[in-house]
C-alpha positions as CSV (number, residue, x, y, z in Angstrom):
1,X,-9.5,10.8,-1.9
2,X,-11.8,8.9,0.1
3,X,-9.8,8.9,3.3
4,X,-9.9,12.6,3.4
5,X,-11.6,14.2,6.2
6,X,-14.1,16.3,4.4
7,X,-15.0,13.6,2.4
8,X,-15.7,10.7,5.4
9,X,-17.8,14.1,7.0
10,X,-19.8,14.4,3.8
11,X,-20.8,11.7,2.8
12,X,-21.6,10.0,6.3
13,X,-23.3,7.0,4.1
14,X,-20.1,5.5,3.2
15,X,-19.0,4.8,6.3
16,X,-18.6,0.7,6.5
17,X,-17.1,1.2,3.1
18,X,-14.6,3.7,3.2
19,X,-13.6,1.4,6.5
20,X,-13.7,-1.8,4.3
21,X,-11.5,-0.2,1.5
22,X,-8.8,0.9,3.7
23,X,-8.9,-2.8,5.4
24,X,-8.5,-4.5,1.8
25,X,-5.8,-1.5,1.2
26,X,-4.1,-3.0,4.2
27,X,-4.2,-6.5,3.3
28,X,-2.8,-5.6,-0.3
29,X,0.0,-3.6,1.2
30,X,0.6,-6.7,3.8
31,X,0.8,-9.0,0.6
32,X,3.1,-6.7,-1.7
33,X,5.5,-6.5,1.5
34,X,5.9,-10.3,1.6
35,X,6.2,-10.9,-2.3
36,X,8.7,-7.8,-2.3
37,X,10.7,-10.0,0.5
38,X,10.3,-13.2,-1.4
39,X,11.6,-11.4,-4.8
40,X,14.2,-10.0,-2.9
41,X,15.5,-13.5,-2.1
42,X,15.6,-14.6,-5.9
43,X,15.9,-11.3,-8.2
44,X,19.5,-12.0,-10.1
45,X,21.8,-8.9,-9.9
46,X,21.0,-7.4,-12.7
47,X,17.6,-7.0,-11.5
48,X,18.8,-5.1,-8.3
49,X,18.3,-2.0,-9.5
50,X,14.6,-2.9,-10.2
51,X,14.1,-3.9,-7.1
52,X,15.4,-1.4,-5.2
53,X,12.8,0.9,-7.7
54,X,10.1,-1.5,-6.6
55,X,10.6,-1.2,-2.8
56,X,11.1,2.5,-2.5
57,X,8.2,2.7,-4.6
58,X,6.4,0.7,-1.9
59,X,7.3,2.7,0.8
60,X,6.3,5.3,-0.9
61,X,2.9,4.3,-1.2
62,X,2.8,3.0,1.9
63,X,3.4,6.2,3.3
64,X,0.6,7.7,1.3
65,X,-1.5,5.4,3.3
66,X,-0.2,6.5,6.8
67,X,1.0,2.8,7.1
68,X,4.0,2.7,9.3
């Protein structure tokens, strides 16, 4: 909601930290993408299915970001 257009154009004020959220949004989605990996490398198989749910969920919300 607070990476919408009309919203940054509103309310002008929070500016730096609008820009601050979505940097700590970044980092979170950088760290999530690594401990995905590293579960990847250790979930037994009968915790596949979970994962899988757990990385298209990512992507999913990744997307939601506009993070490529």
């Amino acid at each position: 909601a607070f990476f919408v257009k009309d919203y940054v154009l509103s309310h002008p004020e929070d500016g730096e930290k609008i820009a601050r959220l979505r940097e700590l949004m970044l980092e979170q989605a950088q760290i999530l993408e690594f401990g995905l990996a590293v579960h990847e490398k250790f979930v037994p198989q009968d915790m596949r299915p979970l994962h899988k749910k757990l990385v298209d969920q990512f992507f999913v919300m990744k997307s939601s970001f506009g993070i490529q």
